[in-house]
TISEBA-134342 format. One record per residue (C-alpha): residue number from 1; residue in one letter; z, x, y. Coordinates in nm, 2 decimals. Layout:
BEGIN
<site NUM,'a',<Z,X,Y>>,
...
//
This chain:
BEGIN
<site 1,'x',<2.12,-0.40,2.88>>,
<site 2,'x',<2.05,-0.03,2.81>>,
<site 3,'x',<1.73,0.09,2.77>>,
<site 4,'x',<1.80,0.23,2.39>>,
<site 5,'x',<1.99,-0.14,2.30>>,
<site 6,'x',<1.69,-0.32,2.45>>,
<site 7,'x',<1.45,-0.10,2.26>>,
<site 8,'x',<1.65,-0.15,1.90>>,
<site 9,'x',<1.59,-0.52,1.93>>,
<site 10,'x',<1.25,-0.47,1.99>>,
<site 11,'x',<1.21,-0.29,1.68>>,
<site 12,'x',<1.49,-0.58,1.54>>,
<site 13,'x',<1.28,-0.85,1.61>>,
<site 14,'x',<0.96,-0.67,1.47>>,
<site 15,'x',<1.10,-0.57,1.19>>,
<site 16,'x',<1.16,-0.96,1.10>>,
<site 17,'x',<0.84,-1.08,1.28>>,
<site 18,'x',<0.57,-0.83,1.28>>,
<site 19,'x',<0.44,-0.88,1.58>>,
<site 20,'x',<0.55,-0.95,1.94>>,
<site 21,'x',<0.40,-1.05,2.28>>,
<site 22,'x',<0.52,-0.85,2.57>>,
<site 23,'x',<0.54,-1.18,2.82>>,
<site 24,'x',<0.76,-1.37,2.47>>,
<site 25,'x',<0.95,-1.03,2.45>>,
<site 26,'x',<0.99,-1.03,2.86>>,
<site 27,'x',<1.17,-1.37,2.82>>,
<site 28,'x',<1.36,-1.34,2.52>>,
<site 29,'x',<1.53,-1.01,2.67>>,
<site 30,'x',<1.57,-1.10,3.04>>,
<site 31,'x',<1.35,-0.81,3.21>>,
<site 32,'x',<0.98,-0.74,3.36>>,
<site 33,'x',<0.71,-0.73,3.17>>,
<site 34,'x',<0.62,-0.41,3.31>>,
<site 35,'x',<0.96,-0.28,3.12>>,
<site 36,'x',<0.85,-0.43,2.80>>,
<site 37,'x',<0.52,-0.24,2.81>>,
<site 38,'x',<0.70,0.11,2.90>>,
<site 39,'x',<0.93,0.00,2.62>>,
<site 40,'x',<0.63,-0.01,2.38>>,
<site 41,'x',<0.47,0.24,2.50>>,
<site 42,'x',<0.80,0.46,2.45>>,
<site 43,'x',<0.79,0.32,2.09>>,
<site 44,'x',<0.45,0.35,2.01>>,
<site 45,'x',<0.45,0.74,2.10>>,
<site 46,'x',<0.76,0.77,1.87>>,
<site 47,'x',<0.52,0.65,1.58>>,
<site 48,'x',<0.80,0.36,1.55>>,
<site 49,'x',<0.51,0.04,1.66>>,
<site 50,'x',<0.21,0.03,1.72>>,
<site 51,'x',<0.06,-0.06,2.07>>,
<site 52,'x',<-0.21,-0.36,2.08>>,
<site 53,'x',<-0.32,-0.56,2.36>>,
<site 54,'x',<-0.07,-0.77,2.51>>,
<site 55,'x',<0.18,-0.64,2.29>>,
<site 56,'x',<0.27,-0.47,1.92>>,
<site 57,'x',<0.27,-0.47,1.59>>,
<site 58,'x',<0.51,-0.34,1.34>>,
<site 59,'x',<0.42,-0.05,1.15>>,
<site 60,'x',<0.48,0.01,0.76>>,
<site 61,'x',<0.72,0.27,0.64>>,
<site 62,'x',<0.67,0.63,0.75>>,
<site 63,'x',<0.44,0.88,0.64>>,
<site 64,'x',<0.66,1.09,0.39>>,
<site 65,'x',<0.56,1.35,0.11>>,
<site 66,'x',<0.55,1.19,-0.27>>,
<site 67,'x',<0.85,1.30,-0.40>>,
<site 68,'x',<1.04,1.19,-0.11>>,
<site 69,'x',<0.85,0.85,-0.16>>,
<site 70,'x',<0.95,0.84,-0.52>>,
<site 71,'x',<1.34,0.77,-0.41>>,
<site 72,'x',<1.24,0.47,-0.17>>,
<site 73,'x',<1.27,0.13,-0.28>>,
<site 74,'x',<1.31,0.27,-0.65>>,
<site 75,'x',<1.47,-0.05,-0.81>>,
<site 76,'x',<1.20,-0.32,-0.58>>,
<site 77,'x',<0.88,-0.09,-0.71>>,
<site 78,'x',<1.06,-0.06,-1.12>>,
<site 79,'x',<1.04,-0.46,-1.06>>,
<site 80,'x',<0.74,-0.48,-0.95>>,
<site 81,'x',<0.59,-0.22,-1.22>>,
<site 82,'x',<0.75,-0.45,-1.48>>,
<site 83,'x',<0.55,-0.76,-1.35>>,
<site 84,'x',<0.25,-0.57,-1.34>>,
<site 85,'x',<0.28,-0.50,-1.74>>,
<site 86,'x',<0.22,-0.82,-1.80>>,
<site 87,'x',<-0.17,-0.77,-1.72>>,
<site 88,'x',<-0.21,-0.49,-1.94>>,
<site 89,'x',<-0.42,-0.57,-2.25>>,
<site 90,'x',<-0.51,-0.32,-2.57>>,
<site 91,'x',<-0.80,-0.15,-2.54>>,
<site 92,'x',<-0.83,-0.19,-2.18>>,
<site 93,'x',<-0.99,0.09,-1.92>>,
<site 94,'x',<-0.73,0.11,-1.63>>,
<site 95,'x',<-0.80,0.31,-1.34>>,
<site 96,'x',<-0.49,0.42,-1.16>>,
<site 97,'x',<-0.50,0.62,-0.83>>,
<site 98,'x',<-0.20,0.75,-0.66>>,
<site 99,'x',<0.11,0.59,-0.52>>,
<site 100,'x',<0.48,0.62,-0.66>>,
<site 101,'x',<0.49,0.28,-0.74>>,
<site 102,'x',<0.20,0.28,-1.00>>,
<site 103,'x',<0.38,0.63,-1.12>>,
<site 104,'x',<0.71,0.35,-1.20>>,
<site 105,'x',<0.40,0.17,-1.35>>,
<site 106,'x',<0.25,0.42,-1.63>>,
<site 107,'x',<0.65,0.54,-1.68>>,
<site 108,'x',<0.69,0.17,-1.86>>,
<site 109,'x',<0.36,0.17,-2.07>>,
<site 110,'x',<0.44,0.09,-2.42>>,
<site 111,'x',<0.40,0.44,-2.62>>,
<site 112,'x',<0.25,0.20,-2.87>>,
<site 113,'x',<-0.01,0.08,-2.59>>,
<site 114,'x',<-0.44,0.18,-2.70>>,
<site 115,'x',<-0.58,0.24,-2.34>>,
<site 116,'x',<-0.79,0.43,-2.16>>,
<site 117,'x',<-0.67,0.55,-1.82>>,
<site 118,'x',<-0.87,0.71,-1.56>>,
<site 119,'x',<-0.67,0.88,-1.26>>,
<site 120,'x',<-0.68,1.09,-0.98>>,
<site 121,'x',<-0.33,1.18,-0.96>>,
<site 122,'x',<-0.19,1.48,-1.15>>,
<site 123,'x',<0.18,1.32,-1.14>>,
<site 124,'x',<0.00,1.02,-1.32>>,
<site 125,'x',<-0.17,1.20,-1.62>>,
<site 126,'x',<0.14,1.39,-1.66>>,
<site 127,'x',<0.35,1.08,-1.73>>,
<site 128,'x',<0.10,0.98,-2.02>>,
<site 129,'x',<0.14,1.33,-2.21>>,
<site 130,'x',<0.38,1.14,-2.47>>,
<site 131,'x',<0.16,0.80,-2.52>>,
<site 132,'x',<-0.06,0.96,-2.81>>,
<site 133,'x',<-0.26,0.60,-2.83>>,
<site 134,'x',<-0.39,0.64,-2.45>>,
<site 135,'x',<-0.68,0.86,-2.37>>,
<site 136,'x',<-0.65,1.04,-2.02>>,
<site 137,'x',<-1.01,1.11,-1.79>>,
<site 138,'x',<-0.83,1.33,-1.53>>,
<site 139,'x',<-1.10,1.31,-1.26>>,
<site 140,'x',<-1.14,1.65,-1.05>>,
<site 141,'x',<-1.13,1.71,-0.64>>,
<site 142,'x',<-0.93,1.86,-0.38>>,
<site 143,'x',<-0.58,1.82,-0.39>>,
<site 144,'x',<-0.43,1.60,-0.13>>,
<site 145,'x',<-0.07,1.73,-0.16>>,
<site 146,'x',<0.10,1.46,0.08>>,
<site 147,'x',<-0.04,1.19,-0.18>>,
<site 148,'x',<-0.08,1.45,-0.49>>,
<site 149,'x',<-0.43,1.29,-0.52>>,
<site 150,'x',<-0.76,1.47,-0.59>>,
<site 151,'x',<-0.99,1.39,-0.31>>,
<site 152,'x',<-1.35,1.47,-0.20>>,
<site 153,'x',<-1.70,1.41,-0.24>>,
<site 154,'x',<-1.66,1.58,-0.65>>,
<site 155,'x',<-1.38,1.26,-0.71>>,
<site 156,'x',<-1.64,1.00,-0.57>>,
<site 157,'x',<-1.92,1.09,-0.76>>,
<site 158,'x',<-1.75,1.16,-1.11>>,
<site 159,'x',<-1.68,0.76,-1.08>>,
<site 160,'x',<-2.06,0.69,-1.05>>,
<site 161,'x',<-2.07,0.67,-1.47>>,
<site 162,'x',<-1.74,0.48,-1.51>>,
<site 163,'x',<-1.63,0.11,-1.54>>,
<site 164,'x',<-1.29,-0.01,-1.53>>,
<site 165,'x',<-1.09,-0.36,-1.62>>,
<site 166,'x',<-0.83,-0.34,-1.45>>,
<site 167,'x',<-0.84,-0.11,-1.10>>,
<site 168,'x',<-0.43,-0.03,-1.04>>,
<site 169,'x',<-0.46,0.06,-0.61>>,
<site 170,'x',<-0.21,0.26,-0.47>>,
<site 171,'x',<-0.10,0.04,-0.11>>,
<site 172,'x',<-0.05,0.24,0.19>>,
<site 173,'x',<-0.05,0.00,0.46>>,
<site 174,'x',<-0.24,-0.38,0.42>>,
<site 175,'x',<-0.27,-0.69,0.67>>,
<site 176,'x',<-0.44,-1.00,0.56>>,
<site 177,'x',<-0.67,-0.98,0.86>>,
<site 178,'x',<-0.75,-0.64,0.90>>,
<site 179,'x',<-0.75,-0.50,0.58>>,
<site 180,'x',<-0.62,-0.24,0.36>>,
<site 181,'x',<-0.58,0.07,0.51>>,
<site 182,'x',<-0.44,0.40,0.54>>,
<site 183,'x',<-0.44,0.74,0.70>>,
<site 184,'x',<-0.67,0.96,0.55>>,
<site 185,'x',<-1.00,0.95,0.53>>,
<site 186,'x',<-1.10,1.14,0.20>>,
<site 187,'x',<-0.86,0.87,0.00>>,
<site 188,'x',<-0.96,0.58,0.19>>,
<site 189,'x',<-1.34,0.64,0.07>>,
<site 190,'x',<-1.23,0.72,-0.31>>,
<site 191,'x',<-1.02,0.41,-0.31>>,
<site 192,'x',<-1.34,0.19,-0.16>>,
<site 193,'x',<-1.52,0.39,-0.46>>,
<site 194,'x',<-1.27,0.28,-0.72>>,
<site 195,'x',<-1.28,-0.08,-0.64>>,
<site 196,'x',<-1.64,-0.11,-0.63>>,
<site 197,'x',<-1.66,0.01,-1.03>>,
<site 198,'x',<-1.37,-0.22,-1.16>>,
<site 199,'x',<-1.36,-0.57,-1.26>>,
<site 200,'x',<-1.04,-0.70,-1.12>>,
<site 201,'x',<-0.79,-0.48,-0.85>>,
<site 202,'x',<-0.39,-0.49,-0.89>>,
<site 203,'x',<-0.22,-0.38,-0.61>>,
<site 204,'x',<0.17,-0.36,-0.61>>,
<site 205,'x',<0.27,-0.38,-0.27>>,
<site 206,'x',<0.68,-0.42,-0.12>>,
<site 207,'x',<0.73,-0.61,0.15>>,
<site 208,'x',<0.77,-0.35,0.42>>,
<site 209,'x',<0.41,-0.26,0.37>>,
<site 210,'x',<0.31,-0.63,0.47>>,
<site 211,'x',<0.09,-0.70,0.78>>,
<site 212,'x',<0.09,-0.32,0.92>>,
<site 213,'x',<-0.24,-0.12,0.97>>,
<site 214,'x',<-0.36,0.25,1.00>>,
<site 215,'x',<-0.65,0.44,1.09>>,
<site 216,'x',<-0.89,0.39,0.82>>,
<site 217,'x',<-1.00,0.10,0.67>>,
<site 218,'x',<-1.08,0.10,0.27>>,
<site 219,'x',<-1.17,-0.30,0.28>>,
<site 220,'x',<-1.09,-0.62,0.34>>,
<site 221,'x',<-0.75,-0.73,0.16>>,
<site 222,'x',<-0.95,-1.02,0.02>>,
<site 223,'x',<-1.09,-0.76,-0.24>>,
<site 224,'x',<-0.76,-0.80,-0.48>>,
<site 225,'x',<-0.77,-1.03,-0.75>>,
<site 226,'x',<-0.41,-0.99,-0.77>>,
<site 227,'x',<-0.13,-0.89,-0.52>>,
<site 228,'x',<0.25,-0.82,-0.67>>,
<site 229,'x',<0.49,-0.82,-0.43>>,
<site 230,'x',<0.89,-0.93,-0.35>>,
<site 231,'x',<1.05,-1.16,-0.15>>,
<site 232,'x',<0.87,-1.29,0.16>>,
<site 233,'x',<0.78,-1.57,0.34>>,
<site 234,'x',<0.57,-1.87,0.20>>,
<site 235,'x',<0.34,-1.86,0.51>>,
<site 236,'x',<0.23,-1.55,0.43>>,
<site 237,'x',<0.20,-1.59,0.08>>,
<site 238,'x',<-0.05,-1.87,0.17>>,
<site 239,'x',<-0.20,-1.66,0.41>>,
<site 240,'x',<-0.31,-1.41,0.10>>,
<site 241,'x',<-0.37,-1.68,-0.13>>,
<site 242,'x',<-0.63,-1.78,0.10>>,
<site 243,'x',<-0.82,-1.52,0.03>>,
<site 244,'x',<-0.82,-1.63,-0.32>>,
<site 245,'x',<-0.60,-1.33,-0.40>>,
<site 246,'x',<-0.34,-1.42,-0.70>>,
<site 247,'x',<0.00,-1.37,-0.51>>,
<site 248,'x',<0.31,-1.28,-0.78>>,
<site 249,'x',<0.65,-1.28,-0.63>>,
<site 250,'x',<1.02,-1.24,-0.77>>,
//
């Protein structure tokens, strides 16, 4: 088998899953482990898996600019936005950070809809020019272009006066064990912030962000009272609902 082939179903048999052992992997493709661990170490370089001891784990979808984001997965996140409507009550205070799947989100609001919604996202606050019922707090910071977020010590401490019903997090990466994560640091601290001044947290996740990790942690996943997501396997929908985390699937 050639190097490239034997790498693809590496990534293949992540991809379904999540994690691999290199002595399993050493078996199930007929070389030496000492191949399997150049082959992840190849991999891991490319950004394609990421390296842990004795093996790997998959990695979530790639780092990509918002508006490139926005075309990804459109129809899965408009589904997924829909479901999420149905915890949307008048008069509530949503908070709404980043993410193009909570921009699907505010794009169905009812224009009839008497809200309050606090964001850090310019793309966000935009979207809710025409819903003349819903007063928009646009809170201030730096502007983190690859997220179009504001971000920065101004965005954590204008939250110190606010309360929210309903916290909407934008998912980067999550894993039941590890946490929710993602890889900056500036957003990682104003999404802890966010969470920490809202009654209940609503993340809308799709599958391919499932059980992957990055380099900063903004808590445990246990933190969301409810987690929208599509198809995927009933063991780990039991692993989330474990956590006492409401788990809504197609």
């Amino acid at each position: 088998m050639l190097k490239q082939e034997r790498q693809q179903k590496i990534l293949n048999i992540l991809n379904d899953e999540q994690k691999v052992i290199a002595s399993d992997l050493s078996q199930r493709l007929s070389v030496s482990e000492d191949t399997i661990r150049r082959d992840l170490k190849e991999l891991d370089k490319k950004d394609l898996i990421r390296r842990v001891h004795s093996g790997a784990l998959r990695v979530g979808p790639p780092v990509v600019d918002f508006y490139t984001r926005q075309q990804v997965k459109s129809e899965i996140k408009m589904d997924l936005a829909n479901k999420a409507l149905e915890f949307v009550k008048e008069n509530m205070v949503l908070l709404i950070d980043g993410g193009t799947t909570n921009l699907h989100f505010v794009n169905q609001l009812p224009l009839t809809l008497k809200a309050t919604v606090i964001t850090n996202s310019p793309p966000i606050a935009m979207a809710l020019k025409n819903h003349n019922h819903i007063e928009v707090i646009m809170i201030g910071g730096t502007l983190f272009k690859e997220s179009m977020v504001n971000l920065g010590i101004e965005t954590v401490e204008s939250l110190n006066n606010m309360r929210a019903d309903l916290y909407l997090m934008g998912i980067h990466k999550i894993d039941a064990n590890i946490g929710i994560s993602l890889p900056n640091l500036a957003e990682a601290a104003v999404k802890r912030k966010m969470a920490a001044i809202s009654n209940e947290i609503l993340a809308m996740v799709t599958s391919d962000k499932l059980n992957t990790f990055s380099n900063h942690i903004v808590s445990p996943s246990n933190v969301l009272t409810y987690l929208i997501t599509d198809n995927i396997q009933p063991d780990v929908i039991r692993l989330y609902e474990s956590q006492q985390i409401s788990v809504i699937t197609e």
